[in-house]
C-alpha positions as CSV (number, residue, x, y, z in Angstrom):
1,X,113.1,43.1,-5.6
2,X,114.7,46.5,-5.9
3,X,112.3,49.2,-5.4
4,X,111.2,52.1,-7.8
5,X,112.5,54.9,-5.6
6,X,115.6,57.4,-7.2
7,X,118.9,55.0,-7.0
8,X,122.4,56.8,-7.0
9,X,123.8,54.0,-8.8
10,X,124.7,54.4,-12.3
11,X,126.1,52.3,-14.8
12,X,129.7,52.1,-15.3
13,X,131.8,52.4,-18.8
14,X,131.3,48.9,-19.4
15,X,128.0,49.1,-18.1
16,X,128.5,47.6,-14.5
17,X,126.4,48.2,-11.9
18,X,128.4,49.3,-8.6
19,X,125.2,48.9,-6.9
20,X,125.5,52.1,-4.0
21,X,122.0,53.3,-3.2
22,X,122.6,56.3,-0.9
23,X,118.5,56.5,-1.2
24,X,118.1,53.1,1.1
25,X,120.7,53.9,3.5
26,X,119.4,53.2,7.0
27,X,121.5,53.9,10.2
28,X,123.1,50.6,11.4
29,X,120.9,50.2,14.3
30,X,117.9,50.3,12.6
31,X,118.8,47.7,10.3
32,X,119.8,45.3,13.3
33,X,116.4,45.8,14.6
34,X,114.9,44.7,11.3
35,X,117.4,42.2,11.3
36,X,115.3,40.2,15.0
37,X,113.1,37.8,12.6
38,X,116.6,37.2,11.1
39,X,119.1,36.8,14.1
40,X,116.5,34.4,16.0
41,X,115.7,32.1,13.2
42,X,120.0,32.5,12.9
43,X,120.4,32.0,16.7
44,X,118.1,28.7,16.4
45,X,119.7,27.0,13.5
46,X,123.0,27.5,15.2
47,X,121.4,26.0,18.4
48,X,120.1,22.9,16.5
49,X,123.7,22.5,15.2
50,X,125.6,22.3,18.4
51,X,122.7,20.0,20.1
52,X,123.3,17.8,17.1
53,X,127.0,17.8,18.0
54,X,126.3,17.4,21.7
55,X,124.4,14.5,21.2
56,X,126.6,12.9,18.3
57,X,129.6,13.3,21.2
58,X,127.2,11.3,23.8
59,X,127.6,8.6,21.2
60,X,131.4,9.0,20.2
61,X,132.4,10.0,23.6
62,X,134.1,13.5,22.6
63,X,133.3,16.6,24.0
64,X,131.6,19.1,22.3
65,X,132.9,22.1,24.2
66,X,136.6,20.2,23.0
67,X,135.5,20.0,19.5
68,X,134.7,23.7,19.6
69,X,137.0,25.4,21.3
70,X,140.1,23.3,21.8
71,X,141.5,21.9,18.7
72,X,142.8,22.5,15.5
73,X,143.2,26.5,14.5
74,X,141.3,27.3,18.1
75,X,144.2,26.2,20.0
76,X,147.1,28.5,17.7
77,X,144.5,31.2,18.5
78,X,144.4,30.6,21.9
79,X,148.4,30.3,22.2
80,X,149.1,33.4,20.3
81,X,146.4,35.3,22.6
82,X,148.1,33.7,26.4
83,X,151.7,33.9,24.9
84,X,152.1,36.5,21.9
85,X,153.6,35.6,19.0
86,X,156.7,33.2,18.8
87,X,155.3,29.3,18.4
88,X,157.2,27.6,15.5
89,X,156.6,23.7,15.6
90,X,158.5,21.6,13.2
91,X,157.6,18.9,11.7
92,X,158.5,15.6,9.3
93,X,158.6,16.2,5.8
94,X,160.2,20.0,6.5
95,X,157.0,21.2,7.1
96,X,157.9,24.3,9.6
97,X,154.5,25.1,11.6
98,X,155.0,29.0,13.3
99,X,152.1,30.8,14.3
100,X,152.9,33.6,12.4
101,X,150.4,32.6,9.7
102,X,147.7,33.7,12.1
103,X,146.3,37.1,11.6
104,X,146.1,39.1,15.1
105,X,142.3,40.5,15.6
106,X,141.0,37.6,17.1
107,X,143.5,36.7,19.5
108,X,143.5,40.0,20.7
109,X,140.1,40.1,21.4
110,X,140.4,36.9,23.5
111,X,143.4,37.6,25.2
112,X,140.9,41.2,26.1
113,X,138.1,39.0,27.1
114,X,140.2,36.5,29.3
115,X,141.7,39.4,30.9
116,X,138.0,41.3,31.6
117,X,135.9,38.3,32.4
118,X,136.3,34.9,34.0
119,X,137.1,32.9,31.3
120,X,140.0,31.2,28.9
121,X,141.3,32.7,26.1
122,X,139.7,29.7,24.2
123,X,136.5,30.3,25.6
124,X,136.7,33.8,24.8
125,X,137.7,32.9,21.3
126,X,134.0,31.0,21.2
127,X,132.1,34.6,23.0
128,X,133.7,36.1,20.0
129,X,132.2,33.5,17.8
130,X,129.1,33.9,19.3
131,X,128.5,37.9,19.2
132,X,130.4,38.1,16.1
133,X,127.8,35.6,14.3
134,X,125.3,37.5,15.1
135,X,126.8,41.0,13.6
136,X,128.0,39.0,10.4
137,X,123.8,37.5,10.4
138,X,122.7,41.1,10.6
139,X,125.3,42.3,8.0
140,X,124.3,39.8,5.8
141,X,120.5,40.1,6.4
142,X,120.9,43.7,5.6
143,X,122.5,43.5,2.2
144,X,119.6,40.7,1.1
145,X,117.0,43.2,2.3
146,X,118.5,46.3,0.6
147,X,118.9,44.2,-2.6
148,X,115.5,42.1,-2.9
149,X,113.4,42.4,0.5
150,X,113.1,41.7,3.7
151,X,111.8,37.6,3.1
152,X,115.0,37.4,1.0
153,X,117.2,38.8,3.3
154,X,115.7,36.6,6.4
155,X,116.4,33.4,4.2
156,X,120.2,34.9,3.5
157,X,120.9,34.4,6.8
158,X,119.0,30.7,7.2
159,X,121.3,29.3,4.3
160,X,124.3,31.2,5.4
161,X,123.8,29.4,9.1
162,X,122.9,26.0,7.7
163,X,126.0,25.7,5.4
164,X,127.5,21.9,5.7
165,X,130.1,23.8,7.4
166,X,128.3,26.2,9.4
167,X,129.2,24.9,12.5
168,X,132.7,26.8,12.2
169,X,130.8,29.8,12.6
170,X,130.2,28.5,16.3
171,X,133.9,27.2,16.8
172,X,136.8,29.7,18.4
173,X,137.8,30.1,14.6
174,X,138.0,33.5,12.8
175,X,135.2,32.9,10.1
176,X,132.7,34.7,12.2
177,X,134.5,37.6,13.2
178,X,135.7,37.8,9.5
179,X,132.5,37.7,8.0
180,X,131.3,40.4,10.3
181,X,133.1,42.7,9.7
182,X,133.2,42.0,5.5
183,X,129.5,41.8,5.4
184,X,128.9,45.2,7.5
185,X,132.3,46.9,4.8
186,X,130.0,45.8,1.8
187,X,127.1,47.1,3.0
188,X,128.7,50.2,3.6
189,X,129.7,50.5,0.3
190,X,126.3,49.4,-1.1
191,X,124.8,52.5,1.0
192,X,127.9,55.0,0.5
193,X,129.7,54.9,3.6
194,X,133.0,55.3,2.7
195,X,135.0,56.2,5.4
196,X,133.2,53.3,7.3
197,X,133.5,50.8,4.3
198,X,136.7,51.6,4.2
199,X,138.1,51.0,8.6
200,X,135.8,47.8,8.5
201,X,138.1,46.7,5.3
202,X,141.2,47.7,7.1
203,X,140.0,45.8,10.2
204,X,138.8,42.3,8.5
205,X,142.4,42.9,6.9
206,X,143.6,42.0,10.5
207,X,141.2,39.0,10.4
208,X,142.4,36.5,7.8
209,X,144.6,36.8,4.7
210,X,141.4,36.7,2.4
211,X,141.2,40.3,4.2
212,X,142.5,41.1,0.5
213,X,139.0,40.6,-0.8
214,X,137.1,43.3,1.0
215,X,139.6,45.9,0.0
216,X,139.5,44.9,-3.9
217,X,135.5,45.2,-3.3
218,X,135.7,49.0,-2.1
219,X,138.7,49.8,-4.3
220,X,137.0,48.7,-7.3
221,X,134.1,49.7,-6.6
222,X,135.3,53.2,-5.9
223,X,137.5,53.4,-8.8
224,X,134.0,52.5,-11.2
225,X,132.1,54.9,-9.1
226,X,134.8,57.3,-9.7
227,X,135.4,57.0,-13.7
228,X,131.9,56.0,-14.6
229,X,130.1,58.1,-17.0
230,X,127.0,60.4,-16.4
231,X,126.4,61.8,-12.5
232,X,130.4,61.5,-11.1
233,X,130.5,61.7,-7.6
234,X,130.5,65.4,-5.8
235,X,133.7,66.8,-4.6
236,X,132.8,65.7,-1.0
237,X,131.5,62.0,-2.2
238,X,134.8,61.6,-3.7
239,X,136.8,62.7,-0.6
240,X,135.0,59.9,1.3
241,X,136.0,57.6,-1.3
242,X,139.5,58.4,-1.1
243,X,139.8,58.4,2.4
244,X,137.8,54.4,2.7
245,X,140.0,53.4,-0.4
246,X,143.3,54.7,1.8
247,X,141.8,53.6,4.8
248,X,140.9,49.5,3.7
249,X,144.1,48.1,3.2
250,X,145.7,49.4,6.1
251,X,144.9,46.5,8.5
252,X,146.4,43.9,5.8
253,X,149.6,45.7,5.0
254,X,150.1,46.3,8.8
255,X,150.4,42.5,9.7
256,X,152.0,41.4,6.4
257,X,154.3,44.0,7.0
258,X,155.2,43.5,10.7
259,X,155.8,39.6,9.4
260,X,158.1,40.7,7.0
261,X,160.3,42.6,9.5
262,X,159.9,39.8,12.1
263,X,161.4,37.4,9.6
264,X,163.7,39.5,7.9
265,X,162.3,38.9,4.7
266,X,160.2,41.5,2.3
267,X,157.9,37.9,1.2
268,X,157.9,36.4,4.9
269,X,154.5,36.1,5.3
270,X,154.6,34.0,2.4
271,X,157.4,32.0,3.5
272,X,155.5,31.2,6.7
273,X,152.3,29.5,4.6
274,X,154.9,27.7,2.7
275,X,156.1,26.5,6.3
276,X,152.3,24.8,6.4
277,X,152.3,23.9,3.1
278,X,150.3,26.1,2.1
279,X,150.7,29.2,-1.2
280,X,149.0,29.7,-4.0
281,X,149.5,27.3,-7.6
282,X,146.3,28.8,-9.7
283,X,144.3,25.1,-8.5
284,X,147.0,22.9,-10.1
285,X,146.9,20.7,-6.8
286,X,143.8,21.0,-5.8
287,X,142.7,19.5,-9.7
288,X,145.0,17.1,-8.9
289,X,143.7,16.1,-5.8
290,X,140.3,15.5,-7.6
291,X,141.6,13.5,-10.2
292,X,143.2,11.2,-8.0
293,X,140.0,10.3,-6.3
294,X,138.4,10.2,-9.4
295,X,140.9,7.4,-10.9
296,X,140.9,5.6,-7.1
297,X,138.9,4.0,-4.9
298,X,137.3,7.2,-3.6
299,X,135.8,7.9,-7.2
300,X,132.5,9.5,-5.6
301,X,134.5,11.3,-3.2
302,X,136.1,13.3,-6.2
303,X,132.7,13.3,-8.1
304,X,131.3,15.2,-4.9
305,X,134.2,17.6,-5.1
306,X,134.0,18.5,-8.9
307,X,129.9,18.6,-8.4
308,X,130.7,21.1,-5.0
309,X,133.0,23.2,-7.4
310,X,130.4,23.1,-9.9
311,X,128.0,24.0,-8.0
312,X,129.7,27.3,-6.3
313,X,130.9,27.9,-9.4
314,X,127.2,28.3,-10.7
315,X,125.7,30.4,-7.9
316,X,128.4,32.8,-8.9
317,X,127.6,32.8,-12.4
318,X,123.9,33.0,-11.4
319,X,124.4,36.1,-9.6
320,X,126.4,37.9,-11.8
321,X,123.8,37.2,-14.9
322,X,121.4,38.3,-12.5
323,X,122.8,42.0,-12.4
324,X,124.3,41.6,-8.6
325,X,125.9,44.6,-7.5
326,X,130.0,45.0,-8.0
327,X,131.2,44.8,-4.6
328,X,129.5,41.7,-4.0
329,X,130.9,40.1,-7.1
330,X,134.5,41.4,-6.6
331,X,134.4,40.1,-2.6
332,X,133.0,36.4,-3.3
333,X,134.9,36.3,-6.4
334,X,137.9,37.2,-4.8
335,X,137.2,34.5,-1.4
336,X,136.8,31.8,-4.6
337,X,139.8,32.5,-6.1
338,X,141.7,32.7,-3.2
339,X,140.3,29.1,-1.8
340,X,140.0,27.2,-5.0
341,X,143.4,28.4,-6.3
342,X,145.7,27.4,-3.1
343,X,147.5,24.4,-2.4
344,X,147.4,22.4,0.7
345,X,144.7,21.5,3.0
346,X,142.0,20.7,0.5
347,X,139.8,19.5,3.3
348,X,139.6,23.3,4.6
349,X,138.3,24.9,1.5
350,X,134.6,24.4,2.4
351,X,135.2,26.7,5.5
352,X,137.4,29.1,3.4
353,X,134.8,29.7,1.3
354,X,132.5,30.0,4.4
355,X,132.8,34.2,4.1
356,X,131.3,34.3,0.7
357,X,128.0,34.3,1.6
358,X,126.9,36.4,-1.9
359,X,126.8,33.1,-3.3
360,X,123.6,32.4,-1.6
361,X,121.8,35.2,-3.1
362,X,120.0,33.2,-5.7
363,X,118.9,30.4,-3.6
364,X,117.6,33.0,-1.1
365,X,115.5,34.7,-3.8
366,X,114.0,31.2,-4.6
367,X,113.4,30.1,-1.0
368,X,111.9,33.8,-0.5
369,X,109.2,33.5,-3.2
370,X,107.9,30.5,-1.4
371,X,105.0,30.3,0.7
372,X,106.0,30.5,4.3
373,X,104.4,26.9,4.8
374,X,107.1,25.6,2.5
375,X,109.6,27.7,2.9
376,X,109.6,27.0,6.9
377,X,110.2,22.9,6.0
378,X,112.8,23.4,3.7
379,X,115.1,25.3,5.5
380,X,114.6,23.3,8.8
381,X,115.7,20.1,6.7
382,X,118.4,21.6,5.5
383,X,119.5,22.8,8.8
384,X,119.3,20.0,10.3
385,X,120.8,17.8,7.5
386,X,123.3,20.6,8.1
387,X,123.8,20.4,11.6
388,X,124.5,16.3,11.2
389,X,127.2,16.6,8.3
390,X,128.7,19.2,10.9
391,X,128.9,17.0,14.0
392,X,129.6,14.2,11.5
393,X,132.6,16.7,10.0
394,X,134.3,17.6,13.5
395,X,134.1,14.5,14.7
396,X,136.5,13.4,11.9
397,X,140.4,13.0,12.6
398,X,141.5,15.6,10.1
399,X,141.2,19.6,10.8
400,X,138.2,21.6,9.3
């Protein structure tokens, strides 16, 4: 639980907490060396995931290095990071496949590896993964210890590695670096580091298109900060809230921009996720995709969806009831909205809801108030029931 020390955070108008508490701000070092009983009991239930897969391959005869780094979104990634931009495959059905849907900041980074060390752009793409899991572990761990405790945030990170889908935070994907870099932008907000909130926004922006939801969490956040009644922010405070609120969508607006002038078209970024099928129809198809299983043959298939939507649903409700700070609400509100409201791809919306790992906040207060004896157990079954659903899930014929 939240200490009794002063807090800077005051209630808003409405009574919203924003939740910044300049008085347990710790340099970002510090935290990731409170963050070691964290990052090893991360590092091991990410090892106990790819062993599972290694061993499921043995049996199916697929690779796991394959399955990680050399399908699906790994291999646009890769492409984009040996060639530049410029792919376009076209399928049946006028479904028009161009690369241009992938945001830069990973490929860059492999195509830098690949360049610096021995290796292939894909297998840079999974060193990304790799070192970038680990920051996103310490990001998160950090924001469940400034909110409830250290136990609390360790277990934040346990449940945020054995996810279902957690091994995608081990694949050549963007989900990792993503999550890095909008756990560390929360946390700055949470602890007042504007400026910083505000280039880690701008650069997650250049991550993935949910980008959007780490600048709504420091521009909202500011903007309550900024009208709330009682202590307003000093003259300097609100300088560094101008500059991380000018500075977080910068990343975004740069690629969506550069799209449109690459297409010719003021909405081509848009036009290129309507290529794949994909855009945004407020959940209409994904319901309908539900209700279809639920009227077929796949009946529990489309029970097990509704009870997942329920269920993330909940959590979110749960934390907000519980008096969780702003910006986390506003970014795993935001990743929600953005994954349960688009069209296309339905199997893909367990890992696009991967970065929202806020959600887990009140399962990692319950796991946190048991004794270590049983919490120990009941996080190494779920890991591992975790790391079989995820060798079980790549090994599938359709994309994650």
């Amino acid at each position: 639980m939240l200490d009794n020390r002063p807090v800077t955070d005051l209630a808003s108008p409405s009574g919203i907490r924003t939740g910044i508490r300049t008085d347990r701000a710790v340099p970002a070092s510090g935290a990731l060396r409170r963050a070691a009983p964290a990052l090893l009991a991360y590092a091991a239930v990410r090892a106990l995931g790819i062993a599972v897969l290694a061993l499921w391959g043995l049996a199916t005869g697929k690779d796991a290095h394959h399955l990680l780094s050399g399908r699906w979104d790994s291999v646009w990634y890769a492409r984009i990071a040996e060639d530049g931009y410029g792919y376009t495959l076209a399928l049946t059905g006028g479904k028009v496949h161009s690369d241009l849907a992938f945001f830069p900041l990973l490929p860059w980074l492999e195509r830098l590896l690949s360049a610096l060390l021995p290796v292939s752009a894909a297998d840079a793409g999974l060193l990304v993964s790799a070192v970038s899991s680990l920051f996103a572990a310490a990001g998160i761990f950090a924001i469940g210890e400034l909110l409830h405790g250290r136990r609390a945030g360790v277990a934040l990170v346990v449940l945020w590695a054995a996810l279902p889908v957690g091994v995608v935070q081990s694949m050549a994907y963007s989900e990792s670096l993503f999550t890095a870099l909008a756990a560390w932008s929360v946390y700055a907000v949470l602890t007042g580091r504007w400026p910083a909130a505000g280039a880690l926004a701008a650069l997650a922006g250049l991550t993935r298109p949910v980008g959007v939801a780490v600048v709504a969490a420091v521009w909202i956040t500011a903007a309550v900060a900024l009208l709330r009644r009682g202590r307003r922010p000093g003259r300097a405070e609100r300088r560094r809230m101008l500059l991380g609120a000018a500075l977080a969508p910068l990343g975004w607006l740069a690629y969506v921009v550069w799209v449109g002038v690459r297409t010719g078209s003021p909405g081509g970024y848009l036009d290129v996720q309507g290529g794949w099928g994909n855009g945004f129809d407020g959940g209409l198809a994904f319901g309908a995709f539900i209700g279809e299983r639920l009227a077929g043959p796949a009946f529990f298939a489309g029970l097990a969806l509704l009870a997942g939507v329920a269920l993330v649903v909940w959590l979110y409700v749960t934390g907000a009831r519980r008096g969780q700070p702003l910006p986390l609400l506003v970014y795993s509100g935001t990743v929600l909205l953005l994954a349960l409201t688009a069209k296309g791809y339905f199997g893909s919306k367990p890992r696009l809801m991967l970065p929202a790992f806020p959600l887990l906040l009140p399962l990692a207060t319950a796991l946190a108030r048991l004794r270590t004896s049983r919490a120990v157990p009941v996080a190494g079954a779920v890991a591992l029931v975790a790391a079989c659903y995820g060798a079980f899930w790549l090994n599938g014929s359709g994309p994650p």
